[in-house]
PyMOL CGO cylinders between C-alpha atoms (Angstrom):
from pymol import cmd
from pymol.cgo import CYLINDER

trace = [
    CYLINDER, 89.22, 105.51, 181.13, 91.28, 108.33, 179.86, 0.3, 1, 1, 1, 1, 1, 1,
    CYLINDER, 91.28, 108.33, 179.86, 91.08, 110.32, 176.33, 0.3, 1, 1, 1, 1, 1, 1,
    CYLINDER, 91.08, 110.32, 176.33, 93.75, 112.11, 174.47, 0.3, 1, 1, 1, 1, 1, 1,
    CYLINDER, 93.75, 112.11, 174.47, 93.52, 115.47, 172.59, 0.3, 1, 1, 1, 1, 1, 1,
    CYLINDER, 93.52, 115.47, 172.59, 96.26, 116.18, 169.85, 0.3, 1, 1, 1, 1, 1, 1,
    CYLINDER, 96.26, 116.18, 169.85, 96.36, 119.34, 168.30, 0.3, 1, 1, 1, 1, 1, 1,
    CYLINDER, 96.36, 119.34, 168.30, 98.03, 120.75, 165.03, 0.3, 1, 1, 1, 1, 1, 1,
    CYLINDER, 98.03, 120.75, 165.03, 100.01, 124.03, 167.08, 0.3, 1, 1, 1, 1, 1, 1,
    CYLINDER, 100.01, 124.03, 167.08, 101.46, 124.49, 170.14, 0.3, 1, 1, 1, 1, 1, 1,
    CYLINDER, 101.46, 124.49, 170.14, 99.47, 127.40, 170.67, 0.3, 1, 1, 1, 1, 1, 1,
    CYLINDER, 99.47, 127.40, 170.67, 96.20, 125.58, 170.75, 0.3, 1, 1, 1, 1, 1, 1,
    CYLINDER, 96.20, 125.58, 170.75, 97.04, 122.97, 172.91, 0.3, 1, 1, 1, 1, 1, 1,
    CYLINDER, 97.04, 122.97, 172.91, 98.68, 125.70, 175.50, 0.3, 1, 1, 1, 1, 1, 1,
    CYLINDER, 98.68, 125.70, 175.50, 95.09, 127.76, 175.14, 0.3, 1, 1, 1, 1, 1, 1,
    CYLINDER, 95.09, 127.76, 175.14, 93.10, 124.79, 175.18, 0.3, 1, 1, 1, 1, 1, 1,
    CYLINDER, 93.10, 124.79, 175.18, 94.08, 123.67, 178.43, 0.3, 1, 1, 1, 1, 1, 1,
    CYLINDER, 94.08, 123.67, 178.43, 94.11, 126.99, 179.78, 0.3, 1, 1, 1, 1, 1, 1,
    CYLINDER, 94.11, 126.99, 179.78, 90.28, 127.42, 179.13, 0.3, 1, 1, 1, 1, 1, 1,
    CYLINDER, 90.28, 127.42, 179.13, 89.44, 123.43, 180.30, 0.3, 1, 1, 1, 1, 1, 1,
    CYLINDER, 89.44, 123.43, 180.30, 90.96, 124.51, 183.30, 0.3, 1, 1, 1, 1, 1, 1,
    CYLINDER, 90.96, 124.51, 183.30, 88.98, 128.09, 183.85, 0.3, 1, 1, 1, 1, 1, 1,
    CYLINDER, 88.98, 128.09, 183.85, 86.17, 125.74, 182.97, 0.3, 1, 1, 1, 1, 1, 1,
    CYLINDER, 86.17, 125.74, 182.97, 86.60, 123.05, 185.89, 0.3, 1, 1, 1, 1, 1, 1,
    CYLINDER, 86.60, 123.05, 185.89, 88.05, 120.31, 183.74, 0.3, 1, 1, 1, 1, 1, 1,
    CYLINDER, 88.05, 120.31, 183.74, 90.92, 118.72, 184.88, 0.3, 1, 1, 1, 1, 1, 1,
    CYLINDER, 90.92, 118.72, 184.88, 93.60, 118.25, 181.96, 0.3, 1, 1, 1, 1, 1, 1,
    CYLINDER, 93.60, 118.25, 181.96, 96.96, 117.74, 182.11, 0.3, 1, 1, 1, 1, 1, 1,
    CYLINDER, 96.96, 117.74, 182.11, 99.36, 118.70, 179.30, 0.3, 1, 1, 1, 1, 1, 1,
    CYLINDER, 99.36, 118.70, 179.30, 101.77, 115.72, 178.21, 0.3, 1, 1, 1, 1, 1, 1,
    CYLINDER, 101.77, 115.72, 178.21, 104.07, 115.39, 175.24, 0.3, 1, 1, 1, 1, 1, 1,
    CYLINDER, 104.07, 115.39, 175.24, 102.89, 113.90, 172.15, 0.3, 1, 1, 1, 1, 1, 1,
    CYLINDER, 102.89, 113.90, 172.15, 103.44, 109.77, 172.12, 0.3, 1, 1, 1, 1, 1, 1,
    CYLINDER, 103.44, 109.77, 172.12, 105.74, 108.98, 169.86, 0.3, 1, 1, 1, 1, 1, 1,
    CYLINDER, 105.74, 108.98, 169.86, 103.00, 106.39, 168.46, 0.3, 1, 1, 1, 1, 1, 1,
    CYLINDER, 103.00, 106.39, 168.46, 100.80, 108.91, 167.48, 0.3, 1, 1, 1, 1, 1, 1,
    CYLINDER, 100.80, 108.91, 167.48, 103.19, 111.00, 165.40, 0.3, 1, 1, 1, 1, 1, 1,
    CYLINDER, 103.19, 111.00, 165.40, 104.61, 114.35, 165.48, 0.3, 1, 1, 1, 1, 1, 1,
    CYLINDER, 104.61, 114.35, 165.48, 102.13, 116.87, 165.44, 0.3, 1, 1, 1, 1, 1, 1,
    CYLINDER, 102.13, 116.87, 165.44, 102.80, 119.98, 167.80, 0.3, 1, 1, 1, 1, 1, 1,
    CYLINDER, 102.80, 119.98, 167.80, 104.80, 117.62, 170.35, 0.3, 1, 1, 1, 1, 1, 1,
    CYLINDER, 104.80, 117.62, 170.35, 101.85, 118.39, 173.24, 0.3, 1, 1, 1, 1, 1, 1,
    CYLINDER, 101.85, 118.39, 173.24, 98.38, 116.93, 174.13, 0.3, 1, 1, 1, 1, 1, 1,
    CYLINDER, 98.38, 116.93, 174.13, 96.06, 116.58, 176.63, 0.3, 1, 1, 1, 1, 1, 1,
    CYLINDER, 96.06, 116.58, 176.63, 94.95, 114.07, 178.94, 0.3, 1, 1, 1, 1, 1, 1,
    CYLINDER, 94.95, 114.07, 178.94, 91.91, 114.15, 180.24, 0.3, 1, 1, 1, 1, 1, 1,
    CYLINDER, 91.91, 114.15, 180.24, 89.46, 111.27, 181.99, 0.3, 1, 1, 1, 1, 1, 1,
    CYLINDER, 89.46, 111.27, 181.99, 86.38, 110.11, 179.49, 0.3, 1, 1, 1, 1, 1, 1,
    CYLINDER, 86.38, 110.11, 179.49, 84.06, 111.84, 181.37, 0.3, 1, 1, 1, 1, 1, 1,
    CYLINDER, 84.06, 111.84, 181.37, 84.55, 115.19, 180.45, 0.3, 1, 1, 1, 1, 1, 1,
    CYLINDER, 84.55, 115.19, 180.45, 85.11, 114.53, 176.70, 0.3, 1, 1, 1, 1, 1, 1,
    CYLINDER, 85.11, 114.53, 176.70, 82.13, 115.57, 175.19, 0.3, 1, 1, 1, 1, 1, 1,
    CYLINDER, 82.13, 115.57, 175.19, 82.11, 118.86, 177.51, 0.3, 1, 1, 1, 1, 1, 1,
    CYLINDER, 82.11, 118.86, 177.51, 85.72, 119.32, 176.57, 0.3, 1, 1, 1, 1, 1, 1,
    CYLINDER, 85.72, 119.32, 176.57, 85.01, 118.72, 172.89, 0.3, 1, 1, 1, 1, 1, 1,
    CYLINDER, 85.01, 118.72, 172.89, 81.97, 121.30, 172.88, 0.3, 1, 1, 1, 1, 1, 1,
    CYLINDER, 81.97, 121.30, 172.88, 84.01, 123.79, 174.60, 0.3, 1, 1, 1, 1, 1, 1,
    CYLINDER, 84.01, 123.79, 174.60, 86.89, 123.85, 172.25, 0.3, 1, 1, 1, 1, 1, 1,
    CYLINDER, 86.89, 123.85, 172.25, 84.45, 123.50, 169.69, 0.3, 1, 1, 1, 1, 1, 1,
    CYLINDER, 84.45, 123.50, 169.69, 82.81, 127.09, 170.73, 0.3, 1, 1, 1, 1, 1, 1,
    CYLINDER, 82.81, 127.09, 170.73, 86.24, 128.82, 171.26, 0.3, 1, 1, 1, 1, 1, 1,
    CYLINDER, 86.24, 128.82, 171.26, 87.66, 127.72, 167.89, 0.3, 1, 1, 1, 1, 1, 1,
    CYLINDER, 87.66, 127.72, 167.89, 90.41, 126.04, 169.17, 0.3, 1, 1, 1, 1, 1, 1,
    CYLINDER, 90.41, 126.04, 169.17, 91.28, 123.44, 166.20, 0.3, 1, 1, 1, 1, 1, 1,
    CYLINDER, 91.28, 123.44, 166.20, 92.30, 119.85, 167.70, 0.3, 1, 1, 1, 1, 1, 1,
    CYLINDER, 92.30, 119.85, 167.70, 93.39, 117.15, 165.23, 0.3, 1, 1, 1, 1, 1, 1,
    CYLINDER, 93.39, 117.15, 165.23, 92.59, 113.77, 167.33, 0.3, 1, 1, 1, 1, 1, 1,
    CYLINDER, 92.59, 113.77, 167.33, 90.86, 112.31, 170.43, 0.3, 1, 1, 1, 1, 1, 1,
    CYLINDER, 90.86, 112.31, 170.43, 92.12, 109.07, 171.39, 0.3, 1, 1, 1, 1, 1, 1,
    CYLINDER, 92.12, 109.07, 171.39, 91.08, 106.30, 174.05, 0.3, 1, 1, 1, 1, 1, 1,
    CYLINDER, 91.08, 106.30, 174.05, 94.26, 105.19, 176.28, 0.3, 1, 1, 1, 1, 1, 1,
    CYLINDER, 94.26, 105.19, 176.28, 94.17, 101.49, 176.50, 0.3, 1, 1, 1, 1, 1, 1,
    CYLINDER, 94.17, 101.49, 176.50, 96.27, 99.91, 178.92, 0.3, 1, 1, 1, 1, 1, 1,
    CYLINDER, 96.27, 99.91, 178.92, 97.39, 96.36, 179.70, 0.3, 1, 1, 1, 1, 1, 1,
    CYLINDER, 97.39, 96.36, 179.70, 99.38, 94.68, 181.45, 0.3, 1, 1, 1, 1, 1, 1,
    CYLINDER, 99.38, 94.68, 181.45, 102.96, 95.69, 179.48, 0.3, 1, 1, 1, 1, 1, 1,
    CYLINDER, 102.96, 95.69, 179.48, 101.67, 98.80, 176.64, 0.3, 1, 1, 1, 1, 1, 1,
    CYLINDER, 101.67, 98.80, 176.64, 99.43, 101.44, 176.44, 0.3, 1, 1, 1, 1, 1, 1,
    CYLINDER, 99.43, 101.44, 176.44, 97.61, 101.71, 173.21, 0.3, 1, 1, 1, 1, 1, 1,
    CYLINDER, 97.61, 101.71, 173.21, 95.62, 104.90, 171.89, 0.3, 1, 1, 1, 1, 1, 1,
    CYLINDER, 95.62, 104.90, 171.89, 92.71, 104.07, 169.82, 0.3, 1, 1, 1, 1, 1, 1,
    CYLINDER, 92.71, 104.07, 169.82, 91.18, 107.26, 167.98, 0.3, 1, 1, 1, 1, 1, 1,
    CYLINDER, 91.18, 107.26, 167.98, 87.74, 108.32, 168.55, 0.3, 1, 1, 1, 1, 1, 1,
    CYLINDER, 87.74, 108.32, 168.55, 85.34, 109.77, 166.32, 0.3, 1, 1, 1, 1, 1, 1,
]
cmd.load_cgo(trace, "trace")
């Protein structure tokens, strides 16, 4: 399963996955689903496992996200479901 980080700048998701990265986590930058609104037009993808390491890290760096979201996929859609 695969999560979703949305951020509020462009500058925080660019420096967000620049740290996951120097950190071993393996992100990878995306534009912004249309489903899930405007915001800063980036996010990153990420696979569940690492969430709550990814979460804590940005946490300690100060690096403000707005959303986490589950991808749910089916047959025909993908769905994002937000996380708490």
């Amino acid at each position: 399963m695969e999560i979703l980080f949305t951020f509020p700048h462009t500058r925080g998701a660019i420096r967000a996955e620049k740290i996951l990265l120097e950190q071993q986590i393996p992100v990878s930058m995306m534009p912004l689903p249309s489903q899930l609104g405007a915001g800063c037009g980036l996010s990153l993808r990420l696979d569940e496992d690492y969430g709550v390491k990814a979460r804590q890290i940005l946490t300690e760096t100060d690096i403000a996200w707005e959303n986490i979201y589950r991808l749910l996929r089916d047959e025909e859609k993908i769905s994002y479901v937000a996380q708490d």
